[in-house]
Structures are given as C-alpha cells and as structure tokens.
GUTIGU-785655 format. One line per 10 residues: number of its first residue (from 1); for each residue x, y, z of C-alpha. Coordinates in Angstrom, 1 decimal. Layout:
<rs>
NUM> X Y Z  ... $
</rs>
This chain:
<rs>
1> 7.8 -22.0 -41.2  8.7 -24.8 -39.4  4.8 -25.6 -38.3  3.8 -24.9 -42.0  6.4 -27.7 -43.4  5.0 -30.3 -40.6  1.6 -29.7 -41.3  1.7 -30.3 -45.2  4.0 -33.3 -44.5  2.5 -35.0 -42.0 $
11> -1.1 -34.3 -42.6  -3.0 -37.2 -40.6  0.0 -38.3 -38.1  -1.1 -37.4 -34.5  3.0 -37.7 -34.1  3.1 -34.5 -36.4  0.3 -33.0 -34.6  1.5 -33.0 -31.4  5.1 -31.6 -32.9  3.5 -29.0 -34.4 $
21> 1.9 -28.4 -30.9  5.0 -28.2 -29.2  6.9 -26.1 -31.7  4.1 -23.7 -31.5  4.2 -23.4 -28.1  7.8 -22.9 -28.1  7.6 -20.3 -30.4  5.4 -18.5 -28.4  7.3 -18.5 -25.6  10.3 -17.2 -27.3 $
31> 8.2 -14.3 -28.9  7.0 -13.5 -25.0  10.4 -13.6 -23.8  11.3 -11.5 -26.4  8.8 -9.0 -25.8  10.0 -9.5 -22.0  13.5 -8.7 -22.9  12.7 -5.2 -25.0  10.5 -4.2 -22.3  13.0 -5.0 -19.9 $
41> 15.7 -3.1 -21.8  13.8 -0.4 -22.9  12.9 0.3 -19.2  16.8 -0.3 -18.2  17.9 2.2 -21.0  15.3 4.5 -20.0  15.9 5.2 -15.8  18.5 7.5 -15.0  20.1 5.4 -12.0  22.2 8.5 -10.6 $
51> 18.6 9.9 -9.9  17.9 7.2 -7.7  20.8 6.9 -6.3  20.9 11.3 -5.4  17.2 10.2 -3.9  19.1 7.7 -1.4  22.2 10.1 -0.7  19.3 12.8 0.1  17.1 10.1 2.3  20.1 9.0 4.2 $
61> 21.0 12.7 4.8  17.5 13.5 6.0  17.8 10.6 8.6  21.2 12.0 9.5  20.1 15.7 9.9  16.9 15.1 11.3  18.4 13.0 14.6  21.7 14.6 14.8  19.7 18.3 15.0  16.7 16.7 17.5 $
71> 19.2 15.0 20.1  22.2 16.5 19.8  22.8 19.2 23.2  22.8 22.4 22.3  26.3 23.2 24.1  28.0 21.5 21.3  26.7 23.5 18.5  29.8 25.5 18.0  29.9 27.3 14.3  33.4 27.9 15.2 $
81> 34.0 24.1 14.6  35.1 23.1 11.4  33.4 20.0 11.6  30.2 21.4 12.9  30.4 24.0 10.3  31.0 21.0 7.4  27.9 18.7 8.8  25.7 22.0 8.7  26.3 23.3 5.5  25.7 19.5 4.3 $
91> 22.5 19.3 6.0  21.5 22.5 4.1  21.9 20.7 0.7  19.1 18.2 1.8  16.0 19.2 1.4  16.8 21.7 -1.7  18.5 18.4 -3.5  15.3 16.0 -2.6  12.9 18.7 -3.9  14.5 18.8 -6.9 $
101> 15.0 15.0 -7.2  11.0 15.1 -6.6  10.3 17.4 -9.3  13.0 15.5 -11.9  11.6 12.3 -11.3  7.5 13.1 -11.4  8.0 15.5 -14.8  10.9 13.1 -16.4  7.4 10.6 -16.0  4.9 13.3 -17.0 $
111> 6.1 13.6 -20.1  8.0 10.4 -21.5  4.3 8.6 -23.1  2.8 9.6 -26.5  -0.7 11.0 -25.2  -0.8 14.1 -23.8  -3.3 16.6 -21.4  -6.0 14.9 -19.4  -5.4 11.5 -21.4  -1.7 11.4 -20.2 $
121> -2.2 8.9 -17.4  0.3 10.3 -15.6  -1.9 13.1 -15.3  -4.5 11.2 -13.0  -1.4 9.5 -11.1  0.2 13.1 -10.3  -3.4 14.1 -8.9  -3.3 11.0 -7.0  -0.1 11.2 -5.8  0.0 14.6 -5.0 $
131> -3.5 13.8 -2.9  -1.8 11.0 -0.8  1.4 13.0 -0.2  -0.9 15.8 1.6  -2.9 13.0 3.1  0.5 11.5 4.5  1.6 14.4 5.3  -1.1 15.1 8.0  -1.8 11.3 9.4  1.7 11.5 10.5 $
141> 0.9 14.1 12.7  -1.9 13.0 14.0  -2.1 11.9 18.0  -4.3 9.1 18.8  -4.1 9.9 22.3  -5.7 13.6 22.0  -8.4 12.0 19.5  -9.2 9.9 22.7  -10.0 13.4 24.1  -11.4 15.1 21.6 $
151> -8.8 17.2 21.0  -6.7 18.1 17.6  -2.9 19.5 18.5  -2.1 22.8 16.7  0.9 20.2 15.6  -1.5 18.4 13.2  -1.8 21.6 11.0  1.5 22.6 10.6  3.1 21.7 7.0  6.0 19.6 6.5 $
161> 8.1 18.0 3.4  5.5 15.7 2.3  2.9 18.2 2.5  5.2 20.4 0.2  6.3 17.8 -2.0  2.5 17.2 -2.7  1.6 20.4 -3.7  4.5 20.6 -5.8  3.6 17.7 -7.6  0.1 19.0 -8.0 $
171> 1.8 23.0 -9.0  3.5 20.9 -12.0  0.7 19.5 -13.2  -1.5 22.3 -13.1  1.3 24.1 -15.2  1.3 21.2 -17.4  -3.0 21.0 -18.1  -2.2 25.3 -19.1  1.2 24.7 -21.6  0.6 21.3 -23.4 $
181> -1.3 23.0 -26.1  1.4 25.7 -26.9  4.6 25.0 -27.9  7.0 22.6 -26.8  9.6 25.5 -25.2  6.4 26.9 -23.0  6.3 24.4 -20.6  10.3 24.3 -19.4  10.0 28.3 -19.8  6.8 28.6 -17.1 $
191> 8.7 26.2 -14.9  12.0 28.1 -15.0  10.2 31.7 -14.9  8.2 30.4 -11.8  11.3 29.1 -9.7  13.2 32.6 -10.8  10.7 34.5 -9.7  9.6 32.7 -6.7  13.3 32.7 -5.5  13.7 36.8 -6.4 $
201> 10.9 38.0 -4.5  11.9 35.8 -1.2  12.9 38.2 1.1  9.3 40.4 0.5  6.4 37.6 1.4  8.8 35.9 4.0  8.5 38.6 5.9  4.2 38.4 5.5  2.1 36.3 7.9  -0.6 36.1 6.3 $
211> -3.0 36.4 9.3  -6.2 36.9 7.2  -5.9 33.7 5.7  -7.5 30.8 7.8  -4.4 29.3 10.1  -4.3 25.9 8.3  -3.7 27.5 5.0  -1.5 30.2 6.4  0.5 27.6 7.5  1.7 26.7 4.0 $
221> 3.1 30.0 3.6  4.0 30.8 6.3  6.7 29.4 8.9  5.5 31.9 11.8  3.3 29.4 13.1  5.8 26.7 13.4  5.4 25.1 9.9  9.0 23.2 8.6  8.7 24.2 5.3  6.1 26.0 3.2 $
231> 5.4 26.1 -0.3  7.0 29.2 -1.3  10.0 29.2 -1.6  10.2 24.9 -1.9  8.1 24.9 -5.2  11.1 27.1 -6.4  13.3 23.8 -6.1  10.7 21.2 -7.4  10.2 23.6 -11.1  13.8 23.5 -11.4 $
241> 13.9 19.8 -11.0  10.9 19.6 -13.6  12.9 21.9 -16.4  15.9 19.9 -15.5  14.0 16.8 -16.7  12.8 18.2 -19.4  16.4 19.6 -21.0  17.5 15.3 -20.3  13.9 14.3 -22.2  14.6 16.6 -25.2 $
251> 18.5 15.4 -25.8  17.7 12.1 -24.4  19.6 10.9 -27.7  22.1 13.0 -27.7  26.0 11.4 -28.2  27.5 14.3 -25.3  24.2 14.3 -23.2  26.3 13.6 -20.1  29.5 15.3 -21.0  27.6 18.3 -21.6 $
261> 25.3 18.2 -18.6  28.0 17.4 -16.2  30.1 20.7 -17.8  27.4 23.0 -17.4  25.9 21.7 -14.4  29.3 22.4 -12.5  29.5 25.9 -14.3  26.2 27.2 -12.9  26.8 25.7 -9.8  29.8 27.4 -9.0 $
271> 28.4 30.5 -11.2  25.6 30.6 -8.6  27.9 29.4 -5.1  30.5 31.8 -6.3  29.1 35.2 -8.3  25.4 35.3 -7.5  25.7 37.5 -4.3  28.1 39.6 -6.7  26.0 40.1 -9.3  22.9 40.8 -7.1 $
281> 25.6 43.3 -5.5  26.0 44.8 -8.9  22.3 45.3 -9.6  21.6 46.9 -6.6  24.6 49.3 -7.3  23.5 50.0 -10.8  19.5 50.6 -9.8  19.4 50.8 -6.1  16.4 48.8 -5.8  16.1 47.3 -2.5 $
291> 15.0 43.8 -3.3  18.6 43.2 -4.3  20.2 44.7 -1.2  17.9 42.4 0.8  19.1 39.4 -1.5  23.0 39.8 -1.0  21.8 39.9 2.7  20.6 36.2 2.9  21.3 35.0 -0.7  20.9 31.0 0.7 $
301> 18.2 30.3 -2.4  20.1 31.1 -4.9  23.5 29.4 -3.3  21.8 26.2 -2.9  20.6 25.9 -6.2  23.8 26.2 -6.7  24.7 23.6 -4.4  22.2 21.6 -6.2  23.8 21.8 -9.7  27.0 20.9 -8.2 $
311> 25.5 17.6 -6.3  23.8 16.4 -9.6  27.4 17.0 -11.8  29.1 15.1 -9.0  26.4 11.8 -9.4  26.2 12.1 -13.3  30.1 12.0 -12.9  30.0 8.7 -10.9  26.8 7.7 -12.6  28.4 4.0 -13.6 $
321> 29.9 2.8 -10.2  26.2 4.2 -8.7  24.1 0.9 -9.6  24.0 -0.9 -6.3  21.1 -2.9 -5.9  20.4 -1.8 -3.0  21.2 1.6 -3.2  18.9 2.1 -5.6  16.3 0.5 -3.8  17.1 2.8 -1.0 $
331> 16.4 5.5 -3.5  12.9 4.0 -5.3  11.5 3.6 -1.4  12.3 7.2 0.2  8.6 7.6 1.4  8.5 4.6 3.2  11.8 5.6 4.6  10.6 8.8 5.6  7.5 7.6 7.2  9.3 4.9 9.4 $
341> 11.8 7.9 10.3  9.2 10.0 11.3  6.9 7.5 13.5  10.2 6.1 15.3  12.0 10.0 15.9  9.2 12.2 16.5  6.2 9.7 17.6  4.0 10.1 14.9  0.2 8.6 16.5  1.4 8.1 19.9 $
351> 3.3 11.5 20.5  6.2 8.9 22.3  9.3 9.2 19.4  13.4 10.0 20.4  12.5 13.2 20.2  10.8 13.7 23.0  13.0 11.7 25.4  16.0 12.9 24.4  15.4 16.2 23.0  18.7 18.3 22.6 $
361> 20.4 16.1 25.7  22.6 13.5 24.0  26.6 14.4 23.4  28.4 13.9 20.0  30.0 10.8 21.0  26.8 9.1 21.6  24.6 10.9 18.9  26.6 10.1 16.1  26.7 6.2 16.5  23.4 6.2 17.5 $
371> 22.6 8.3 14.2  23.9 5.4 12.6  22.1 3.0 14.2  19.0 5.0 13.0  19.5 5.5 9.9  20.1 1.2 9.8  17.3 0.6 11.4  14.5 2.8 9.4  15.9 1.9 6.1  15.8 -2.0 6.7 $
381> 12.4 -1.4 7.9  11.5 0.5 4.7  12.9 -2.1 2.5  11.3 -4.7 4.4  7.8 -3.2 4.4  8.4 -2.5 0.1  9.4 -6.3 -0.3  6.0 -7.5 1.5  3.9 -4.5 0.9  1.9 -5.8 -1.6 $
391> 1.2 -9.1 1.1  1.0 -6.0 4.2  -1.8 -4.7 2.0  -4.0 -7.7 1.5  -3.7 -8.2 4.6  -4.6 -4.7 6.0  -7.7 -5.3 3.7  -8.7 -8.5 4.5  -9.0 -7.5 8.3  -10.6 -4.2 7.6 $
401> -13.3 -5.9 5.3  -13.3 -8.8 8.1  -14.1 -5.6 10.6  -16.7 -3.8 8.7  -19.1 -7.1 8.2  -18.7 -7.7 12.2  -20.0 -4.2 12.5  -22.6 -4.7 10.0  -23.7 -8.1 11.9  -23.6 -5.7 15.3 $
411> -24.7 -3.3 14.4  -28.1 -5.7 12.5  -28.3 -7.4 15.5  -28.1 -4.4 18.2  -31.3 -2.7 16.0  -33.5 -6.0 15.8  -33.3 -6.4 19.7  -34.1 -2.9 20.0  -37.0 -3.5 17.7  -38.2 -6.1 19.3 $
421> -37.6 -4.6 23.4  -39.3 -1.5 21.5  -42.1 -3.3 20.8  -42.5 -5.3 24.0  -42.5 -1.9 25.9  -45.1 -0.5 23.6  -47.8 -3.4 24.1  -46.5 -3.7 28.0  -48.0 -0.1 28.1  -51.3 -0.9 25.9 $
431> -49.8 1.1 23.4  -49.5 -0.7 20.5  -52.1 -5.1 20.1  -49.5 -6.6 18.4 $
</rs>
C-alpha cells in the first residue's frame, strides 16, 4: 500500500521513484525472511531431537564397544564382575538401538511429503542411499596392499553394519513401492508382521549355512563365514524402527503424543525384558512346539527389543535438556563417525589399524582412557570433515578431473608417437611409401 500511495502522489518526482524503489525492496526482503523464518520453524517443529540425540548415545557406544572388545586382554573378561557384566549388557543395546534409530529416521522421511510411490523423492534418495551404504560398506574393507598383488582378502566379502543398514533401507522401500496403494494401516502392519516373524523363526535359519548360495551372498545370512552381522535377524530391528515412525507421523498432532509414547514405550519394554521368555515358556507348555522351547533358550531378540523400547522412553523422557548443539551434530554425522572409526581401529585400505597392533593385549587401566581418547579423536575428525565436506569434495573433484585430462593428454600423446614410430618402422622395412 505504501508503494501505491507514493506512486499516485508523487507521479514525476525521481525522489518518489527511488522511495518507492527502496520500499519495495524492503518489502521483499521482509517477505523472504519471512518465508525463511516458517521454513526454519516448520523444519525446527518437525525433527525429533531425542532421535538425534539416541543416534549419538548409540555412535559413541559403538566407538566404545568396538575398542574396548578389540584391545582389551582376554584375562580380564570376567562375567563374574559386576562391572564387566554392566559394560556388556550395554554394549548389547548398541547395534539393536542404532538399527532402529536407522529405520525411524529414513521412514519418519519416507513418508512426511504429499507425493507418494515412485514420485516420492525420497524414494530415489532411499535407493541411493541404500546403494552407497553397500558401496561403503565394502570400500572400507578393501586392502590397497593385496590389490598391489592381485589379490582380494576373503575379509572384503564379509558383511558388516553399513552393509546391513543398506539393505534395510532398501527392504523398507521395497515394502513401501508394494503397500502405498492399499490402505494407510498396510504399510505399519507389513513392517510389524515382518520384524515378528523374522524375530520368531531365529533360532531355525541361524542354524542354516546356506552353502549353495554363492559365498558373498551367503555371507549376508550367514555369520559362519565370519560376517558381523547379517540381514536376518537386523532387518527385524530397522521394521520396527520404520512402524515406530509411522505411530509418531500419524499422532504427530496429538496433545499426549509424548506422554503416551513414553507410558507405553516403558510398558512393552519391561513387558518384553521381563515376561517374554515367560510367555514363550507358556506356549511351549500349552502346544509343545519346539520353536518356542528353542526361544526361551536364547530369547536375546526379543529382550533387546525390549531394551530398545526402554532406551527410546528414557530420551523422550529427557527429550528437552537433549538439544546440545553439538550433540546433535554428533547424531546427524554418525556415518562419518563410523567411517573414521573404522579406518583408524581396524586399518581400513592399509590393513595397519589398533587392531592389529594391539589386538586383545592392552589391560583395563590403559584401555579405558585410551577408549576415551578414541572416541575424542574420531568424532572431532567426523565433525571436522562434515563442516568442510562440501569444500573436501570440490576439491576431491577438482584433482580427479585435473587427473583424468593428464591421462587423456598421455595417453594422446603416447598413441601419436606410436603412430608415428609405427610408421617409421613400416617404410624402414619397404613396407609401407609414405
């Protein structure tokens, strides 16, 4: 309005003309900082910070578990010791809380836009992030040393977290492409069933080696071949994480969301810790069916779900004094973490990490400072690399696009003096006038 009034009142000044230019301009940058400001807030409203901050907890308790169990001597692994006994059980949590985390996070994503199947774009960024995960997954144990040679170590096809964590991602969205044309409760109830099932039938294909699959895909079911984790029975964790995600998305608005989550979260959690080898106990009573009788025997999927449930109550609980900066940085950069862990503690490229140093030698009074120490060290490295990583990357590209025209120039130039030393030989010999 204010432009409008200057215009009609000042129709020829070039002092009303540059007003109106000014107030224009002011205007529009109070309607872009506007738009900045609900975007901003939408986005702030929107995250669930106690995700992040679980992610760190669970990075941090990787870095942790993964030294303390590759250094520490195995004469002071004592289950008798209450404090062993604690830091095991804790270490157990880990990866069954980060796999769920991973499936929270990607479906919570999935499904928060409008468009839905293959013109979701989170479709296409699933795909690709599943892709990269896998590709990760296997760089990391690659050994430049035995390329030299020829050679690939059985190591490189063994499966890992990020391998897992991949296929997961991709498992999701497969499951996703087949449900988003039924009804909304079909895509949470293939996700539950899944994880159910997958965690019920445990004891019968862990005991399968698969032998007539090819070894680098028997290696993802597989942990007789010296894989860390396999798909079955992780994926398990990662569905759960997805339903999860999709209970917070459907009573996003609710006034009791947390309340209510928090509640129930810590009654299946200790339902499952306390009563699940009881009621498995019951069923095998009633029906005498063996699966159950092998369940109460090694009921550890089942008990850290339960764990699980009891971790996420605990950070919803907390959820307001969890907004550290850098906490939540920690928990937004968990792959870089993991992939500075991994070079620095088992040698990924060079085969010369901690690991193979100081394999199972050091004592507790040196392994736990020094656990410390590590887990300082990789995540300031992490963060470091995610402040400058979009600068790392230029870079990266600049010198590999600087290295593929030298090669191209080479590569020009070595086939022209061929050419012409070719040629020479030819009319050297009579072969060939000119």
């Amino acid at each position: 309005m204010r432009v409008f009034y200057l215009i009609l009142r000042h129709k020829t000044s070039k002092h009303a003309v540059a007003q109106v230019y000014r107030i224009a301009k002011l205007e529009c940058f109070e309607c872009r900082f506007n738009r900045y400001q609900t975007t901003y807030m939408e986005r702030k409203t929107a995250r669930l910070y106690f995700i992040d901050a679980i992610r760190a907890w669970a990075i941090l308790m990787m870095l942790q578990g993964h030294f303390v169990d590759g250094l520490l001597d195995m004469s002071f692994r004592d289950g008798t010791n209450t404090t062993f006994g604690i830091w095991k059980y804790f270490r157990g949590i880990t990866a069954p809380v980060f796999f769920t985390v991973s499936g929270f996070i990607f479906t919570y994503l999935l499904v928060r836009g409008d468009k839905v199947g293959f013109e979701n774009p989170r479709v296409k960024k699933g795909i690709k992030r599943g892709l990269e995960l896998l590709l990760i997954g296997y760089l990391l144990r690659i050994n430049l040393f035995g390329l030299l040679q020829g050679q690939i170590y059985e190591s490189f096809y063994l499966i890992d977290v990020l391998h897992c964590i991949g296929l997961s991602i991709l498992g999701i969205v497969s499951i996703y492409l087949i449900t988003y044309k039924q009804r909304n409760f079909v895509f949470p109830l293939v996700l539950v069933t899944t994880m159910f099932f997958i965690f019920l039938f445990e004891p019968l294909y862990a005991t399968w080696n698969f032998s007539s699959l090819p070894r680098f895909l028997a290696n993802y079911l597989t942990r007789s071949n010296g894989s860390v984790f396999t798909i079955l029975p992780w994926f398990g964790y990662a569905a759960t994480g997805g339903f999860l995600s999709l209970l917070f998305t459907r009573f996003k608005n609710y006034k009791y969301l947390y309340p209510t989550a928090i509640v129930s979260s810590i009654a299946i959690g200790l339902g499952l810790i306390l009563f699940s080898s009881d009621f498995f106990y019951i069923l095998y009573k009633s029906t005498e069916i063996q699966l159950f009788n092998y369940i109460i025997l090694n009921n550890y999927l089942f008990i850290r779900l339960g764990d699980v449930f009891v971790v996420f109550a605990i950070f919803m609980l907390l959820r307001s004094f969890l907004q550290n900066r850098t906490l939540l940085k920690i928990g937004q950069s968990t792959l870089s973490i993991y992939v500075v862990h991994f070079i620095i503690l088992y040698g990924s490229f060079t085969g010369l990490g901690l690991y193979r140093f100081f394999h199972h030698e050091l004592p507790p009074e040196t392994v736990i400072p020094s656990a410390l120490i590590f887990m300082l060290i990789c995540t300031y490295t992490a963060l470091q690399y995610e402040r400058h990583k979009e600068f790392i990357k230029l870079n990266i590209a600049t010198t590999l696009r600087f290295c593929w025209i030298q090669t191209e120039t080479l590569v020009l130039y070595m086939a022209s003096t061929l050419k012409t030393f070719f040629f020479r030989l030819l009319r050297r010999l009579g072969l060939a006038k000119n």
